[in-house]
N, C-alpha and C positions, 0 to 999 in steps of 0.2 A: 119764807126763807128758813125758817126754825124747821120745818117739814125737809129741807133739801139738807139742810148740817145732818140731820138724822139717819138719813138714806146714806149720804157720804160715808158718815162714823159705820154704821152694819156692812157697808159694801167694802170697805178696807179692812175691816175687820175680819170678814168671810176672807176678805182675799189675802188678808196676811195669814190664816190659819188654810189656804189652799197652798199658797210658796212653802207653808215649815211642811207640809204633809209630804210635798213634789221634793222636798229635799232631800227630804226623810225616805223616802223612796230610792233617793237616787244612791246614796248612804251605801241603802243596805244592798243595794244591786251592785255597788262597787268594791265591798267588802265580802261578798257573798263570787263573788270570781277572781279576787282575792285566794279564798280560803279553797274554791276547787282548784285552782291552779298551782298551790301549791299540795294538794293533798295527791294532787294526778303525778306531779312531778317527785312526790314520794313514792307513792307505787312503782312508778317507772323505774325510781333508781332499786327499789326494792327487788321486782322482779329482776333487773339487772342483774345485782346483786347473787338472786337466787338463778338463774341460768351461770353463771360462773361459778358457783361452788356446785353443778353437777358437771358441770364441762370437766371440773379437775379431777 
């Protein structure tokens, strides 16, 4: 029985440190298209921007 609490405790243990890693993952995939979406819809207004001051 002492042999199966042991197994238990390393096996939750791996798997709570697999959940924070998959989180951690998911985090920076979500902040990370975040940051190109706003940085594409900066260019955009930039280039914008710059095709209208040679138009005028």
């Amino acid at each position: 029985m002492s042999s199966l609490i042991l197994f238990l405790n390393s096996f939750l243990s791996y798997l709570l440190v697999f959940v924070l890693i998959v989180v951690l993952v998911i985090i920076a995939c979500v902040i990370g298209v975040k940051w190109r979406k706003s940085k594409d819809l900066k260019s955009a207004q930039l280039a914008e921007t710059d095709g209208n001051a040679v138009n005028q």
